[in-house]
KEVEXSE-661171 format. One record per residue (C-alpha): residue in one letter; z, x, y. Coordinates in steps of 0.001 Angstrom, whole numbers. Layout:
BEGIN
+------+---------+---------+---------+
: resn :      up :    east :   north :
+------+---------+---------+---------+
:    A :       Z :       X :       Y :
...
+------+---------+---------+---------+
***
This chain:
BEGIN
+------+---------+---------+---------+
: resn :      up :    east :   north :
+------+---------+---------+---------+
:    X :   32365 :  107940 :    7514 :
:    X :   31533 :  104069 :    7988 :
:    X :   31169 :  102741 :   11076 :
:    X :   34805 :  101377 :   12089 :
:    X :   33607 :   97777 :   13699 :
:    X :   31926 :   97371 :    9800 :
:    X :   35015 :   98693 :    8046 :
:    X :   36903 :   95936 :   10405 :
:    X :   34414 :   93417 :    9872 :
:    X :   34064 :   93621 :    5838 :
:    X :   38333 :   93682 :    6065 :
:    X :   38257 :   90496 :    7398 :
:    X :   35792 :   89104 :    5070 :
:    X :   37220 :   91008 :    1591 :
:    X :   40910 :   91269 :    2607 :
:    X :   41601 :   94831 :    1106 :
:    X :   41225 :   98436 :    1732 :
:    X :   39985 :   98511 :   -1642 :
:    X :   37438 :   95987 :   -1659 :
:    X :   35775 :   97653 :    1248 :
:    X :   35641 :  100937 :    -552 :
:    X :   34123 :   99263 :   -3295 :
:    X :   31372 :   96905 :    -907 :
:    X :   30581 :   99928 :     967 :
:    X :   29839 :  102233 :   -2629 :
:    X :   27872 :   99069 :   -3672 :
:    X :   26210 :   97990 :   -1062 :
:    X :   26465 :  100521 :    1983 :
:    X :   26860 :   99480 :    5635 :
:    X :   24732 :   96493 :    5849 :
:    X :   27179 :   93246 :    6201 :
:    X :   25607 :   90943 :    4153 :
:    X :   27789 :   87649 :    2792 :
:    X :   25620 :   87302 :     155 :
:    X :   26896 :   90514 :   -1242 :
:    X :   30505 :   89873 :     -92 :
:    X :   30049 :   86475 :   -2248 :
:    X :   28821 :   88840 :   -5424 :
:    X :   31958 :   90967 :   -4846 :
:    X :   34705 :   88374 :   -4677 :
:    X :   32775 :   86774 :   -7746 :
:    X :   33198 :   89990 :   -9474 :
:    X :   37018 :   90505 :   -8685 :
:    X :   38008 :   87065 :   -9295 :
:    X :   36156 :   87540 :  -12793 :
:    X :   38585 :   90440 :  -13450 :
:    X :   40947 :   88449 :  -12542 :
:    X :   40766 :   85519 :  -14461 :
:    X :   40441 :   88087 :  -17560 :
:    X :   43434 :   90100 :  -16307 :
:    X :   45477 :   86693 :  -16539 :
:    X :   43717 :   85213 :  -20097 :
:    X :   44651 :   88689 :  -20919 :
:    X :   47782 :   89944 :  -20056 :
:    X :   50432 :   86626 :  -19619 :
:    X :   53795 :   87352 :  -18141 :
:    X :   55471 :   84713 :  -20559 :
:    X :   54599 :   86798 :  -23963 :
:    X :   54812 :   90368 :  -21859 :
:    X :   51294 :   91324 :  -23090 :
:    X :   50449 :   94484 :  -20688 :
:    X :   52935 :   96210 :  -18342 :
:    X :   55072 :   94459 :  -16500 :
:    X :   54815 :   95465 :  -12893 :
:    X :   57602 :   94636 :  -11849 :
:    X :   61182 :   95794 :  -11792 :
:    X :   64907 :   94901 :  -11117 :
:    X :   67381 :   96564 :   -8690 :
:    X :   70892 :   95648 :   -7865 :
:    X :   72189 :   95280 :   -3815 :
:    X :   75163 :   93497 :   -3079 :
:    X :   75393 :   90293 :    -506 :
:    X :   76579 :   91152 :    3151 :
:    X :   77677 :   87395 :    3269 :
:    X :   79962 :   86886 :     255 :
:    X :   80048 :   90343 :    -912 :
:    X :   78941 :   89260 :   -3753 :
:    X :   77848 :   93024 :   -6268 :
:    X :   74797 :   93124 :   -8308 :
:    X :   72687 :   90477 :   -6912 :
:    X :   69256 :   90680 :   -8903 :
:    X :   66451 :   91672 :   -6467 :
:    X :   62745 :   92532 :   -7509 :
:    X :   60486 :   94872 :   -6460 :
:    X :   56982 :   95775 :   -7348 :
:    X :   55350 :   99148 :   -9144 :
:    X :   53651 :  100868 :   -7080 :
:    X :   49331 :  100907 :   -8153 :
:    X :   50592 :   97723 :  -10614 :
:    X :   48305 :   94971 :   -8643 :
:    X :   45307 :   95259 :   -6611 :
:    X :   46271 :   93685 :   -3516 :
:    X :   44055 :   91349 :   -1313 :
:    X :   44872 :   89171 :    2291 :
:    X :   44043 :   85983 :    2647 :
:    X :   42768 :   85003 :    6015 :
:    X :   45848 :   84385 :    7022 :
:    X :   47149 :   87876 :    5740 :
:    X :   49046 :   86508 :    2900 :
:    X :   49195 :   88745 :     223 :
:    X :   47205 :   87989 :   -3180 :
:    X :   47631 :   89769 :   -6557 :
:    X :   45715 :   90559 :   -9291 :
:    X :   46694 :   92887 :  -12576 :
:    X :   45742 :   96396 :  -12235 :
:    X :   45453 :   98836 :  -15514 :
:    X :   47609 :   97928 :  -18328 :
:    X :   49599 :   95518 :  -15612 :
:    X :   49330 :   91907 :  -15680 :
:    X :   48997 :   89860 :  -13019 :
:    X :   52449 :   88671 :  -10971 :
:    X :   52122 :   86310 :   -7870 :
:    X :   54603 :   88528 :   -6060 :
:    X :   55379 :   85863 :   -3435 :
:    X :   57080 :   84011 :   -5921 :
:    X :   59588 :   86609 :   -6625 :
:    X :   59821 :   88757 :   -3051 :
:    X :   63038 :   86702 :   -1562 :
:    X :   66053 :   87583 :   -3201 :
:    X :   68626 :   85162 :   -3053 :
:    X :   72712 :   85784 :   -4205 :
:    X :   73485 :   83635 :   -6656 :
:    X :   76960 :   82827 :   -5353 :
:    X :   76592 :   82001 :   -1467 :
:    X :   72743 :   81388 :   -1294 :
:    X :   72315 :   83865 :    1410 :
:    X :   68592 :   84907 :    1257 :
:    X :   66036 :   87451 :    2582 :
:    X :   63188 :   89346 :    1038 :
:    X :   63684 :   92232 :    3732 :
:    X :   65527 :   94817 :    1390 :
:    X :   67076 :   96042 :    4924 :
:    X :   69022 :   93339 :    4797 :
:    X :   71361 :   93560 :    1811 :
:    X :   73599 :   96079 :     987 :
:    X :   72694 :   98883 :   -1289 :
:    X :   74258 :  101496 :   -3487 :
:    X :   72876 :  104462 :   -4365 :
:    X :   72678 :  104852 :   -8348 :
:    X :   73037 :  108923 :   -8441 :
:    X :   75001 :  109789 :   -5234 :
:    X :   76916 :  106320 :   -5081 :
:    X :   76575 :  106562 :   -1319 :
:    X :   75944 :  103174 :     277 :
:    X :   73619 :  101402 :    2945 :
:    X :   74863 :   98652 :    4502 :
:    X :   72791 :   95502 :    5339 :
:    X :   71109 :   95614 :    8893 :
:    X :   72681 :   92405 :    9733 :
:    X :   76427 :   93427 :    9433 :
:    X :   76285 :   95215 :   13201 :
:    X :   76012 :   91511 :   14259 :
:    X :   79671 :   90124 :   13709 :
:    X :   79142 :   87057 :   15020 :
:    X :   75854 :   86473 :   12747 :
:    X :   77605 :   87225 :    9910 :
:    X :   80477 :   85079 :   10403 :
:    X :   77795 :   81979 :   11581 :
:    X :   76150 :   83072 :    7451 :
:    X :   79533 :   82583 :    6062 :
:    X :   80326 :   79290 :    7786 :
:    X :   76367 :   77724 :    6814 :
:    X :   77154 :   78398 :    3167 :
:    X :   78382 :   75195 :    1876 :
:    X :   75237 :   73891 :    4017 :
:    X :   72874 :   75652 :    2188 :
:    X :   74435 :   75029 :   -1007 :
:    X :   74665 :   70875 :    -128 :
:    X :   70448 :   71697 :    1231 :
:    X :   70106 :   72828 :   -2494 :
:    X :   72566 :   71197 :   -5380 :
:    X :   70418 :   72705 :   -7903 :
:    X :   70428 :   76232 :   -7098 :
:    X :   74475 :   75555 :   -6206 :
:    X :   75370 :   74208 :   -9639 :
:    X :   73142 :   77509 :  -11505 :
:    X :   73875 :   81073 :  -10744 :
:    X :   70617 :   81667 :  -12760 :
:    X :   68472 :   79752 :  -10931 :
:    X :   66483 :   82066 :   -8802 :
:    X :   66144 :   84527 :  -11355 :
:    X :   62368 :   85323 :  -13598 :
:    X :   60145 :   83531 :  -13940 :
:    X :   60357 :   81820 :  -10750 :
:    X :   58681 :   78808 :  -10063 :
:    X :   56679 :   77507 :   -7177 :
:    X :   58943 :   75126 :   -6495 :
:    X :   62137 :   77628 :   -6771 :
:    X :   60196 :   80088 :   -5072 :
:    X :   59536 :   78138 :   -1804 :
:    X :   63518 :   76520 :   -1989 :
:    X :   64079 :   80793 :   -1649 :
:    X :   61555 :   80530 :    1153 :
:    X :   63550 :   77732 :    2433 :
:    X :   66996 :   79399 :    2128 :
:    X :   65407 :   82607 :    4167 :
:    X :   64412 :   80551 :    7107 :
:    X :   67664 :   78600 :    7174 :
:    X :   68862 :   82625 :    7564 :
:    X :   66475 :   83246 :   10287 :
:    X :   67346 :   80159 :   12374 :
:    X :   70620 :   81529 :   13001 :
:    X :   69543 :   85158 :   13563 :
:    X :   67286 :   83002 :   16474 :
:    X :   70391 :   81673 :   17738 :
:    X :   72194 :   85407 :   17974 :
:    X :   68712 :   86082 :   19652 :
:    X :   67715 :   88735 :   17617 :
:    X :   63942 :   89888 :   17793 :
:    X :   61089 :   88667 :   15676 :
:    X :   62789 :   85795 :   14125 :
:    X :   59792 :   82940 :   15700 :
:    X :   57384 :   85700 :   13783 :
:    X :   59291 :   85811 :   10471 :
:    X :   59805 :   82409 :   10400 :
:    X :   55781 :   81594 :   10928 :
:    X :   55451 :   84242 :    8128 :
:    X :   57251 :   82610 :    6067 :
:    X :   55602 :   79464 :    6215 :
:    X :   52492 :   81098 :    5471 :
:    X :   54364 :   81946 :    2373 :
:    X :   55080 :   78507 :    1895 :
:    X :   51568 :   77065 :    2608 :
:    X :   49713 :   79249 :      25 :
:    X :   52205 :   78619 :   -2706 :
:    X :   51580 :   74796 :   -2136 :
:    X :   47342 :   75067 :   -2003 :
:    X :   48188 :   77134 :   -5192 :
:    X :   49760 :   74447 :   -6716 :
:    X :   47819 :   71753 :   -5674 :
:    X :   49564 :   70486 :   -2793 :
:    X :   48735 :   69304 :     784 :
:    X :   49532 :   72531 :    2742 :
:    X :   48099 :   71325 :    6175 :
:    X :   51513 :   70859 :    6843 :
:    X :   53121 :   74018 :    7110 :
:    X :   50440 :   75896 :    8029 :
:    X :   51020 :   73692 :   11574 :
:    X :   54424 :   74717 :   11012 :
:    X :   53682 :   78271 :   11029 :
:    X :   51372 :   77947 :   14160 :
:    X :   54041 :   76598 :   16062 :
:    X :   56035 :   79735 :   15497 :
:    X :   53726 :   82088 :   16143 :
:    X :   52464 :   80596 :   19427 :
:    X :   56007 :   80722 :   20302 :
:    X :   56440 :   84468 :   19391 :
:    X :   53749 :   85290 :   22055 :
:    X :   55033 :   82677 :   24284 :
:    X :   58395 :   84492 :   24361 :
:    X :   56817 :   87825 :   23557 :
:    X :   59596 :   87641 :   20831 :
:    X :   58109 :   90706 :   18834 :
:    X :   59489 :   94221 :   18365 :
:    X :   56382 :   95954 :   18303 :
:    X :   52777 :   95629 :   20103 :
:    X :   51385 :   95562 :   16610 :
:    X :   53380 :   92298 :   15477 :
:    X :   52441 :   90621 :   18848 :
:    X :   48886 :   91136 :   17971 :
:    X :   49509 :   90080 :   14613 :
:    X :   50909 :   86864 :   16244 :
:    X :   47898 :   86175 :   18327 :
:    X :   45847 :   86865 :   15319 :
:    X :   47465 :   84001 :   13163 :
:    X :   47319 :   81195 :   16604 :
:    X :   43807 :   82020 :   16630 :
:    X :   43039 :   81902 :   12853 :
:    X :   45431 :   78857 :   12042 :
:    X :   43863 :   76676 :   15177 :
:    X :   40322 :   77689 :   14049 :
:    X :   41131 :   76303 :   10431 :
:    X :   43362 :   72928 :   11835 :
:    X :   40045 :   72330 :   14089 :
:    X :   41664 :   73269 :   17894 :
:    X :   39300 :   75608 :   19284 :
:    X :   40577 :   75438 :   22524 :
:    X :   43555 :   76677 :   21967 :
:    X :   41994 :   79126 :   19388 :
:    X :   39528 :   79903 :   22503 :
:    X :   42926 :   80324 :   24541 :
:    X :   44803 :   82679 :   22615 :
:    X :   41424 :   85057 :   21565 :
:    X :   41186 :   85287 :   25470 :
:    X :   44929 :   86713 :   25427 :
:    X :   44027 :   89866 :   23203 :
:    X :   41270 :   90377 :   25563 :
:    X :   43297 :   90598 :   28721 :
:    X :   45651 :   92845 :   26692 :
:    X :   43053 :   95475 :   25739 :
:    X :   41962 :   95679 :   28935 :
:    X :   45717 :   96148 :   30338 :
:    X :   45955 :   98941 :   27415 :
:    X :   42657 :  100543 :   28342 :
:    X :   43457 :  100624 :   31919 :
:    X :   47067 :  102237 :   30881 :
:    X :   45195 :  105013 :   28876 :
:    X :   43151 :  105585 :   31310 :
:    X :   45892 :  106458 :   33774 :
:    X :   48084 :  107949 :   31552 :
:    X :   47441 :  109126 :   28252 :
:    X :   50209 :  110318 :   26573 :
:    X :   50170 :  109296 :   22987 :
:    X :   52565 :  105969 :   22520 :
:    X :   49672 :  104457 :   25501 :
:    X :   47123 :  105481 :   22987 :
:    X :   48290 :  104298 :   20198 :
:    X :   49286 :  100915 :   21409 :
:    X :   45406 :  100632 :   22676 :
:    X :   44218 :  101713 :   19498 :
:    X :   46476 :   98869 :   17932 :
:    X :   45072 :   96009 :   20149 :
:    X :   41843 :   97067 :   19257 :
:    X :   42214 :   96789 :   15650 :
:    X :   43210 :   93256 :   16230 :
:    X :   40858 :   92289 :   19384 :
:    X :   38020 :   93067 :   16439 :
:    X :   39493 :   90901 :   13693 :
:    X :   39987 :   88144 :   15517 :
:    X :   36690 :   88662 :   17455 :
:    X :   35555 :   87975 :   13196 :
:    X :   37427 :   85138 :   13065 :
:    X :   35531 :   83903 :   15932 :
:    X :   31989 :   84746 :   15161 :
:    X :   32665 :   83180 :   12109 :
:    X :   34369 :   79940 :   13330 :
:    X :   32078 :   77464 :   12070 :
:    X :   31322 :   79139 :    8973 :
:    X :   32293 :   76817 :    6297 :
:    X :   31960 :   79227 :    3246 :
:    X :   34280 :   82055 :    5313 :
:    X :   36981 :   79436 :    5322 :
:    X :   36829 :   77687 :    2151 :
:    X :   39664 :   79859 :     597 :
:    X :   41659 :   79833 :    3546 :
+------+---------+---------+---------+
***
């Protein structure tokens, strides 16, 4: 078994479970960028065959990707298109900032999933790419599973009233029910970005929990569909590091996990906007925390104490990486 602070380490540097298999098969233990270079060479070979290859618009390859139906908890609004992805159909990578990136797997070609992830209904504009929160029906027993959000009355009547707002923040979108659907592009896709945080701001007014962390994630979304296409995306990465600070300011996350997640993105977005202070700041913040959690196992140890120390130190090593290699130029020139 590989040492875990190497398996952390290469993570951080290859962005995939995968990759690391592969490195450590390859190369063995030895960390060596050189060899991480070779590696992402070799993958992004693949992948420039996989798209030359296999293009979405003609269909050549499998698709990996697939339709369901859920039904709008705003407007009520049935069969609202929403798209998931096959299982094994992409080999999945993170950016640094833990976007996702795709590449065709197999006989699949390759589908920039982050394009397509929000769903949006056609009628209201109401938007989300959490599946929790639509309503669903299921196909064999017909039983259904109502969106997360309707326990929040209030919410839901604050959705219905900001419909004609989104639809006035969009014109486009308002005047064509097909709009949203496939292909998507990157400027459609981030208006469904757009449409989901408009969502979120009101779930932050009915206080619900993680809303400063979705929104920051969803800016993240926004900021590598923009360098994808070319465009300054400085701009909401800053965006997205104001949200996340805020999430640990107001330890606004459900989970210990998400919070560490959080700290992770302050420290990695400062590092690449050039504000190691605060970057300095925020690394010292995971290292108070382990200590707090180490302290806590130590004088308890049931198993939730454990497992939130073994979950800060999963992230007090990754963003130890980021750190060790702040002034690394080459670690964040795909950033």
């Amino acid at each position: 078994m590989a040492n875990r602070f190497v398996v952390e380490k290469l993570k951080s540097l290859l962005g995939s479970d995968d990759l690391v298999s592969m490195y450590l098969d390859k190369y063995g233990e030895l960390v060596n960028l050189s060899y991480v270079d070779q590696l992402k060479e070799q993958i992004k070979k693949q992948q420039t065959t996989a798209t030359s290859k296999k293009n979405p618009e003609n269909k050549i390859g499998d698709d990996p990707v697939f339709e369901i139906n859920v039904h709008c908890p705003a407007c009520y609004k049935q069969n609202v298109v929403c798209y998931n992805l096959r299982a094994k159909s992409q080999l999945i990578t993170e950016s640094i900032f833990l976007v996702p990136q795709y590449a065709g797997f197999g006989e699949y070609f390759v589908e920039n999933f982050n394009l397509l992830q929000t769903t949006v209904c056609p009628e209201c504009l109401f938007a989300s790419p959490d599946p929790k929160d639509w309503t669903k029906v299921n196909s064999i027993t017909g039983v259904e599973t109502l969106s997360q959000l309707v326990a929040n009355g209030k919410l839901m009547q604050e959705l219905r009233n900001q419909e004609l707002t989104r639809k006035n923040a969009f014109p486009a979108a308002k005047a064509d029910i097909n709009y949203f659907t496939r292909p998507r592009t990157a400027e459609k896709a981030i208006e469904s970005i757009k449409l989901s945080i408009m969502r979120a701001e009101l779930e932050m007014k009915s206080f619900l929990p993680s809303v400063y962390y979705k929104i920051g994630s969803y800016n993240l979304k926004i900021a590598d569909i923009e360098k994808k296409s070319f465009k300054d995306y400085k701009g909401s990465l800053s965006t997205a590091e104001k949200y996340f600070s805020i999430a640990v300011e107001k330890s606004d996350c459900q989970t210990i996990n998400s919070e560490m997640e959080s700290i992770y993105q302050v420290v990695a977005l400062n590092i690449f906007l050039g504000n190691l202070d605060k970057a300095a700041a925020f690394f010292k913040i995971i290292k108070d925390v382990l200590k707090q959690k180490e302290l806590a196992v130590r004088e308890n140890p049931i198993p939730e104490a454990k497992r939130e120390l073994g979950d800060v130190n999963k992230w007090e090593k990754r963003v130890g990486i980021l750190w060790e290699y702040r002034a690394d130029k080459s670690f964040w020139a795909n950033a």
